[in-house]
C-alpha positions in Angstrom: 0.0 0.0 0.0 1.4 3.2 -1.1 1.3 6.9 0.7 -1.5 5.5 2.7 -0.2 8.1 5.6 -1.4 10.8 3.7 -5.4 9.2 3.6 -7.9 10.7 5.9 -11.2 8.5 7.1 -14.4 10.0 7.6 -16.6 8.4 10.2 -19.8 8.9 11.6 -21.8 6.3 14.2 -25.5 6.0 14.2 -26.0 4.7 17.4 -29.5 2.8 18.2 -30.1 2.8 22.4 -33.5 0.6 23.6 -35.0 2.7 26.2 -35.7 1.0 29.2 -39.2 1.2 29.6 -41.8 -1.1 30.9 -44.1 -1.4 27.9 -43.3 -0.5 24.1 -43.6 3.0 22.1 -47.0 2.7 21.2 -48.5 -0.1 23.3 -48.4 -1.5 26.4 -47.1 -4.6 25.8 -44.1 -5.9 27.8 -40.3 -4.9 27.1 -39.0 -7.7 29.0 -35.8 -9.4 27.5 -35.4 -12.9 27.4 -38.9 -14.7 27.3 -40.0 -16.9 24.3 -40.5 -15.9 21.7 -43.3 -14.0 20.3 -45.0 -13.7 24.1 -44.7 -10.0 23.9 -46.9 -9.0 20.7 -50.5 -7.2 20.5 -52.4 -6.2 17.2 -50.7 -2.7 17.8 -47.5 -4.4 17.2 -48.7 -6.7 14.7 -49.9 -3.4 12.7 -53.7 -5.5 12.3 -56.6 -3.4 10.9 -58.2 -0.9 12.6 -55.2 -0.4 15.8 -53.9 2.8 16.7 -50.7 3.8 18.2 -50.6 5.9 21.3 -47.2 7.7 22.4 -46.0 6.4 25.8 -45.3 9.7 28.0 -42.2 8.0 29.4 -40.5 7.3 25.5 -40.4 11.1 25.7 -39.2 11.7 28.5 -35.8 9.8 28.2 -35.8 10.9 24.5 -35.3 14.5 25.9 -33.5 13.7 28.9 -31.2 11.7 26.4 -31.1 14.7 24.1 -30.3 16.9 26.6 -27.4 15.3 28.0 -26.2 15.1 25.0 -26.3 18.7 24.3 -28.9 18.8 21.8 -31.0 21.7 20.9 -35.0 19.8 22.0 -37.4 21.5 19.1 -40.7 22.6 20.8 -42.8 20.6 18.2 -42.0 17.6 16.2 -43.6 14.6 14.8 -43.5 10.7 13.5 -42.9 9.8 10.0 -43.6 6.0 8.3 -40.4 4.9 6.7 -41.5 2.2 4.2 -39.5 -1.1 3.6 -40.3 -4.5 3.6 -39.1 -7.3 5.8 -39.5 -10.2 7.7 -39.1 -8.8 11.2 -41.3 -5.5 9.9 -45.0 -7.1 10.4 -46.4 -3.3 9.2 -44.4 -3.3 6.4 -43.1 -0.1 7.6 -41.1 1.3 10.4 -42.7 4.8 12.5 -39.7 7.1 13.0 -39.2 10.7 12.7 -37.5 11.8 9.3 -37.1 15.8 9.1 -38.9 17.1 11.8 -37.0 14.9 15.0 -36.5 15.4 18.7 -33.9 17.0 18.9 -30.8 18.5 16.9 -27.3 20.1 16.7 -25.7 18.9 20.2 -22.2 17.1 20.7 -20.2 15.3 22.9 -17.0 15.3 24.7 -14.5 11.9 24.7 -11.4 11.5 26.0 -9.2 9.3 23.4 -6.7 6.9 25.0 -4.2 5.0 23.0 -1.0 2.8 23.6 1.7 4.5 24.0 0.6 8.0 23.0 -0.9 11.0 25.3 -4.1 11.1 25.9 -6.4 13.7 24.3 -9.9 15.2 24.4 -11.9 15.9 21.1 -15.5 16.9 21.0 -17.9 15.2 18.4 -20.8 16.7 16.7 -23.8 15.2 17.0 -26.3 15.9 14.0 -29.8 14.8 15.4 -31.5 12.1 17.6 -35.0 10.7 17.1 -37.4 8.4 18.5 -38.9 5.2 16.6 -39.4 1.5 16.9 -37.4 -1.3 16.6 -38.2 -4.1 14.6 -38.2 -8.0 15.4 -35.4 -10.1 15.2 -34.4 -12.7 12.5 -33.0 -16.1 13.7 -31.2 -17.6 11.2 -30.5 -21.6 11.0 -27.8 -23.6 9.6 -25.6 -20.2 9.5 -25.1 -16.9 11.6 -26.2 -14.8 7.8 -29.3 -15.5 5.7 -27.1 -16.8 3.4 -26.5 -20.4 4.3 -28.7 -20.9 6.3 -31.6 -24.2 6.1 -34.2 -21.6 7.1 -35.0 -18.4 9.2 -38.2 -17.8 12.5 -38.5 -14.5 13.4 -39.2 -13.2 17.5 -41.4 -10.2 17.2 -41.0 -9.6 21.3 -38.5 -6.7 20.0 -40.8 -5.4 17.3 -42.0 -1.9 18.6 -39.9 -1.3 21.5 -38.9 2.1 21.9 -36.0 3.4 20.3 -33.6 6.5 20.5 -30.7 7.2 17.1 -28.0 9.3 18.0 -26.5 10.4 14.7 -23.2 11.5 15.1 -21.3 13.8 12.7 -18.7 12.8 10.6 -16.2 14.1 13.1 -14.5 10.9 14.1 -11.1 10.1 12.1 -9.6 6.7 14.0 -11.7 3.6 14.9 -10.4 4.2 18.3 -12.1 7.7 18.2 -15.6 5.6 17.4 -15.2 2.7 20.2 -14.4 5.6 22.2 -17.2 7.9 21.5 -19.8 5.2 22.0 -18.2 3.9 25.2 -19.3 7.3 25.9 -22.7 7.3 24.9 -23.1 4.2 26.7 -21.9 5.6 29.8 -24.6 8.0 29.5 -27.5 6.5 29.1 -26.8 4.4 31.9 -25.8 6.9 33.9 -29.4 8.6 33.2 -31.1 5.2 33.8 -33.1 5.5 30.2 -31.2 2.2 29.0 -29.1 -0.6 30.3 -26.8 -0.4 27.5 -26.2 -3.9 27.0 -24.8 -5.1 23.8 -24.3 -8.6 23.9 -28.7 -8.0 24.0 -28.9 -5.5 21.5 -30.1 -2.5 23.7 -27.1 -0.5 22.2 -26.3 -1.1 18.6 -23.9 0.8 16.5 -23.9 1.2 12.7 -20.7 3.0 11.2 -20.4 5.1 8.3 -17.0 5.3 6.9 -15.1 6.8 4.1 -12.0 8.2 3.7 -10.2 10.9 1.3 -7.4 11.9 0.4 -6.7 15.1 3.3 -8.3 17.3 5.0 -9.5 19.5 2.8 -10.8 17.0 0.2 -14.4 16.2 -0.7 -15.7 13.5 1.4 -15.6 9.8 -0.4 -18.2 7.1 -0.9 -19.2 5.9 2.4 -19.7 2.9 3.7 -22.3 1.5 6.4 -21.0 -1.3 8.8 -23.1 -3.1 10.9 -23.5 -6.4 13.2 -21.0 -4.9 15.7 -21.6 -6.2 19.1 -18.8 -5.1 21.3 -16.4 -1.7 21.4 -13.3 -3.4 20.3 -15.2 -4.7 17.4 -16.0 -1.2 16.2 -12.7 0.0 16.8 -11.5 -3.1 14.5 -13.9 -2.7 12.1 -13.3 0.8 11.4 -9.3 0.0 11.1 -9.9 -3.0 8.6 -12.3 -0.8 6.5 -10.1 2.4 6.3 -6.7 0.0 5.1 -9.8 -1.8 2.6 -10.8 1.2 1.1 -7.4 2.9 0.9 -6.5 -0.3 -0.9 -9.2 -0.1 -3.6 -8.6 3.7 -4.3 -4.8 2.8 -4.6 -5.5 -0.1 -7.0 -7.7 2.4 -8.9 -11.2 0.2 -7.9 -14.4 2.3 -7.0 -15.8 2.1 -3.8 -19.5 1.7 -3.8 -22.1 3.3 -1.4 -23.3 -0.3 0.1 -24.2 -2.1 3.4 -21.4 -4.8 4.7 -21.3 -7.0 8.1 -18.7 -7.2 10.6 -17.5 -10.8 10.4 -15.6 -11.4 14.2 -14.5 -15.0 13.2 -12.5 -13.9 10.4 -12.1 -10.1 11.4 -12.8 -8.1 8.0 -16.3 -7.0 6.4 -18.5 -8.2 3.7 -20.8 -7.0 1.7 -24.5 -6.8 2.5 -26.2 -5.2 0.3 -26.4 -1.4 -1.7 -26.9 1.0 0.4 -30.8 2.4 -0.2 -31.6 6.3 -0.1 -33.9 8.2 2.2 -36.1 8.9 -1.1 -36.2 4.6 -1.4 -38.2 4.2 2.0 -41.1 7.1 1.0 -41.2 8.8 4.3 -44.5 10.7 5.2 -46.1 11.8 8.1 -47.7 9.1 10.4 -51.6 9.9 10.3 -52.3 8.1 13.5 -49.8 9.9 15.7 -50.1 13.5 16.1 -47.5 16.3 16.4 -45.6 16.3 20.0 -45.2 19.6 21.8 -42.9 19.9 24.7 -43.2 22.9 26.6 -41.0 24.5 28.1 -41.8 23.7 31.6 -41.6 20.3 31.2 -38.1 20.2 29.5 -36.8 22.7 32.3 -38.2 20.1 35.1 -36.0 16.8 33.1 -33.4 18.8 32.6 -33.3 19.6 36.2 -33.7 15.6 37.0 -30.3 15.2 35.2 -27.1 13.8 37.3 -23.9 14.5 37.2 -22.6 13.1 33.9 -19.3 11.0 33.5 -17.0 13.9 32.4 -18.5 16.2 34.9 -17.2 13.1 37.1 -13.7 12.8 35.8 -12.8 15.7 36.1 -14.1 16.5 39.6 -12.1 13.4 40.6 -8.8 14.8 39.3 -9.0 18.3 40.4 -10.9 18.4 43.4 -9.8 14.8 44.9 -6.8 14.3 43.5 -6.9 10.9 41.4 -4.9 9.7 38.5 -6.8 10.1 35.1 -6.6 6.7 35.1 -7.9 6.1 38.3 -11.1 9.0 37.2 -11.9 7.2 34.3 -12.5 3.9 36.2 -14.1 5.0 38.9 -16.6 7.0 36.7 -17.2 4.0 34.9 -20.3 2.9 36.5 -22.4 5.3 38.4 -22.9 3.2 41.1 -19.7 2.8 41.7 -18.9 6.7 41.3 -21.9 6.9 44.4 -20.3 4.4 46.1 -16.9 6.3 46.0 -18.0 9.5 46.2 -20.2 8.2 49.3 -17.1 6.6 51.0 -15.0 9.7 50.8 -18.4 11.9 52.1 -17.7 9.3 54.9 -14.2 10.5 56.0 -12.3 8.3 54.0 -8.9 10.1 52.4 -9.9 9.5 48.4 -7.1 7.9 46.6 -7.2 5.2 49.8 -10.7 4.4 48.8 -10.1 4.2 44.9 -7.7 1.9 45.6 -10.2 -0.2 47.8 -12.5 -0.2 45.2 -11.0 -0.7 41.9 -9.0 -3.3 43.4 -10.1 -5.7 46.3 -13.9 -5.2 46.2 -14.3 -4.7 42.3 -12.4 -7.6 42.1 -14.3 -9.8 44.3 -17.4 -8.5 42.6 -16.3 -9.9 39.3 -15.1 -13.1 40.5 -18.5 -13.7 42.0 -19.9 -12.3 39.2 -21.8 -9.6 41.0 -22.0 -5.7 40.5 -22.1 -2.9 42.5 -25.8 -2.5 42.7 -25.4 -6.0 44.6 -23.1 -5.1 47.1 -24.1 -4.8 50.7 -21.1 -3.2 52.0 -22.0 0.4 52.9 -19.9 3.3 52.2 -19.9 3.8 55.8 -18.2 1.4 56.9 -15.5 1.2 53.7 -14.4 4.6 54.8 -14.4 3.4 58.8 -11.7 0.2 58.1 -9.6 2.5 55.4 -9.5 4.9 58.6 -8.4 1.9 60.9 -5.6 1.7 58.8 -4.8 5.1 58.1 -4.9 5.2 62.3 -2.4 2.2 61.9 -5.1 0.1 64.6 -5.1 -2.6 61.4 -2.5 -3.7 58.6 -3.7 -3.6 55.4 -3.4 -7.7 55.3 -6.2 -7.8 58.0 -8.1 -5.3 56.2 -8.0 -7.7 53.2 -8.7 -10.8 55.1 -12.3 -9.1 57.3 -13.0 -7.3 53.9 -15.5 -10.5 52.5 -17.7 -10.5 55.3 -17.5 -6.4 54.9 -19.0 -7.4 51.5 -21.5 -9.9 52.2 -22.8 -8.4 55.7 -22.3 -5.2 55.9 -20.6 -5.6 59.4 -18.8 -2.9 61.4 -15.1 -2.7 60.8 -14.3 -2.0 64.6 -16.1 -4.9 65.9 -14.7 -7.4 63.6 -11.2 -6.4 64.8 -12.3 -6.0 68.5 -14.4 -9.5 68.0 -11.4 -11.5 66.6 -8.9 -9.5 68.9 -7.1 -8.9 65.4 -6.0 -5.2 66.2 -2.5 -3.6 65.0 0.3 -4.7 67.6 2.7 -1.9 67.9 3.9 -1.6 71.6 7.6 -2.5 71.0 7.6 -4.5 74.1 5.4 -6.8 72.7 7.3 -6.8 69.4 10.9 -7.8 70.7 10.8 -11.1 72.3 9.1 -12.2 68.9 12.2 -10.6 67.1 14.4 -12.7 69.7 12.6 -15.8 68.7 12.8 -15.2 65.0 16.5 -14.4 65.4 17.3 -17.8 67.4 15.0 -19.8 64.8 17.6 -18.2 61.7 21.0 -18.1 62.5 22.1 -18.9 58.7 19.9 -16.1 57.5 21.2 -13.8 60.5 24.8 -14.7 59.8 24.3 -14.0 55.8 22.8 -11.0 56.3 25.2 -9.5 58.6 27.8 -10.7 55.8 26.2 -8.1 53.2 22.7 -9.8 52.2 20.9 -7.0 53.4 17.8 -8.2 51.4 16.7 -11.0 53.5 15.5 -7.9 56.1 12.6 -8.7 53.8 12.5 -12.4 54.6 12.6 -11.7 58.4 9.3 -8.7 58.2 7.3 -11.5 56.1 8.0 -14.1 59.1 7.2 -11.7 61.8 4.0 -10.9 59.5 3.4 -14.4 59.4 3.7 -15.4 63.2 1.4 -12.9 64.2 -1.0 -13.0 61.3 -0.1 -9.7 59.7 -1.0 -7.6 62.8 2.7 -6.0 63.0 2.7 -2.8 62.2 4.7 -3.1 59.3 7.2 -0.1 59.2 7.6 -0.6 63.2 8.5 -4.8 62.6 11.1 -3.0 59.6 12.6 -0.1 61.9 13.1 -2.8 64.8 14.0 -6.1 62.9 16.9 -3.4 61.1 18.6 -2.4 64.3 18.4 -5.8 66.2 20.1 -7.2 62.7 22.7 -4.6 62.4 23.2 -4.2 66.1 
């Protein structure tokens, strides 16, 4: 590949977020994920003669809570459109969406990029317009993971007509790790506003990629792309990479990219064509003349905007500059807003901040994963985190005894003080109590004294973890070094 340097991609996401309500757009049949198939459909759904669709309130209010988080300018009046196609997993025949009059427009979003072995950056990325609509039912394909292949296809309508929110992104993004990035982001929002789970590996966040790329800067856009079937972040960012090298390649060989539809195939890690990619004109939008135009005053946007929380980056960077943690440390921590609560919580609690980061991206998140639970689960309150990071601040327990009470923190909730005073597992640190141990460790080693007094002044390290060992880490560590130094050297 030749000068491919000097090449320039073009992307833009269109990313689909199920909203997390109880019952569907425009019926009150059930959202819930996971039944059998085709136990969550109505006449409303099934578009049977003589139905009508009624907007649920709740749809609109995380549309505009969405929209406004986003930054997104909320119009005062807009309305629902009928794209036409046909499909399988379609039972209308056509999909109700909003075409040029949506929700909301012109808002954009703030990501923080980080790569391997280069310095983080921030970059903010237009966002062109997000709309309500349906979603449609699923195909299940047999015999192959793609209708081609397969023996035969069913199809689950329990999806058909749950409520969707497209974000459509502009084409801002340049790298594929600018994409996974930017919907990593998007994800973190919507969960942080409660309208969505966000859960890929179900389809409640689905991202479709539109990609091109041109010769600089300054160049006309190219033929774009649109990838889809992407079910995890590093697949985007993958994606994206395999498709900017493709298409650099085709232009180089002096092929034609067309405009057209290709899959993300994760087995063999490259795209393939779909199908040609249709127009607007092809689906015939018009307005929907069973739904109404929507107004939203100004009263009620101003009270959901007011319901908003603190968003992720608002988070981040309140972490670095007001408590002092590593980026690093911000952006895991911010992750998940229960576990930003929990932390913020814990430090509200008395706890010194980069002590209880530690606690919690470490020991308890870790136990949480191995146990496969999160930190909505967890029974340990902030409270009482903050109380056993101050017994060891207060040096009344080591950190090892901290680690070894910490599970029944987790699964009961218990005080840290009585644990210790319970188990009688408080911090020895009289030195009185500490010498005749020292003695007895001393007359138990004479090789290891006599080497070490010879120049091997490592193994000072082999007596503290014997003294730690005898007494079940209740030494107070730098004490057992200071004294276990001069009785060696003395």
């Amino acid at each position: 590949m030749k000068n491919s340097e000097s090449w320039e991609a073009v992307i833009g996401l269109e990313t689909h977020v199920q909203l997390n309500t109880k019952s569907k757009i425009f019926t009150s049949a059930s959202t819930t994920f996971g039944d059998d198939p085709n136990t969550h459909i109505d006449p409303v759904v099934c578009g049977l003669p003589g139905t009508l669709p009624v907007l649920n309130e709740k749809v609109l209010e995380y549309a505009v809570k969405t929209s406004l988080a986003l930054n997104l300018n909320v119009a005062e009046h807009c309305k629902f459109d009928r794209k036409q196609y046909f499909y399988p997993d379609l039972p209308k025949n056509y999909q109700i969406s909003q075409f040029d009059e949506p929700l909301a427009e012109n808002g954009w979003l703030e990501i923080e990029v980080v790569e391997k072995d280069k310095e983080n950056y921030f970059k903010r990325i237009g966002i062109e317009r997000l709309h309500m609509e349906e979603d449609a039912g699923k195909l299940v394909h047999f015999g192959s993971d793609r209708l081609a292949g397969s023996k035969y296809s069913l199809v689950d309508y329990n999806r058909a007509g749950i409520a969707l929110v497209e974000i459509v992104s502009k084409p801002d993004i340049r790298t594929g790790r600018e994409a996974s990035e930017y919907a990593s982001e998007i994800r973190r929002t919507v969960r942080y506003l409660g309208v969505s789970d966000g859960n890929m590996q179900e389809g409640s966040l689905r991202c479709d990629v539109n990609i091109s790329v041109r010769k600089g800067p300054n160049d006309p856009f190219g033929t774009k792309v649109e990838i889809k079937n992407m079910n995890s972040f590093s697949a985007i960012q993958k994606a994206c990479e395999y498709e900017i090298k493709r298409q650099i390649q085709v232009y180089e060989n002096g092929g034609t990219i067309y405009q057209e539809t290709r899959l993300w195939d994760e087995s063999t890690q490259v795209t393939k064509s779909m199908r040609l990619k249709e127009g607007s004109s092809d689906y015939r939008y018009f307005p929907d003349p069973d739904l109404g135009p929507i107004e939203i005053s100004k009263t009620k946007k101003q009270l959901w905007k007011d319901q908003l929380p603190e968003l992720p980056s608002m988070k981040r960077k309140k972490y670095i500059n007001e408590f002092g943690l590593s980026p690093y440390d911000s952006r895991v921590i911010s992750d998940e807003i229960y576990m930003a609560n929990f932390f913020e919580s814990t430090v509200k609690n008395g706890a010194d901040p980069k002590l209880a980061s530690n606690w919690i991206t470490s020991e308890i998140s870790g136990y949480l994963k191995s146990n496969k639970l999160s930190f909505n689960d967890l029974k340990l309150s902030p409270k009482n985190l903050a109380e056993m990071i101050l017994l060891i601040s207060n040096n009344t327990i080591s950190g090892k005894i901290a680690k070894e009470i910490l599970p029944d923190l987790i699964l009961n909730n218990m005080s840290p003080s009585k644990i210790v005073e319970d188990r009688g597992l408080g911090m020895i640190s009289d030195v009185s109590s500490i010498n005749p141990l020292i003695e007895s460790l001393i007359n138990a080693y004479p090789d290891e004294v006599k080497a070490f007094k010879n120049g091997k002044t490592k193994l000072l390290g082999f007596f503290v973890g014997q003294l730690m060992k005898k007494t079940r880490g209740k030494v107070d560590p730098k004490l057992a070094n200071k004294l276990l130094a001069e009785k060696l050297n003395s």
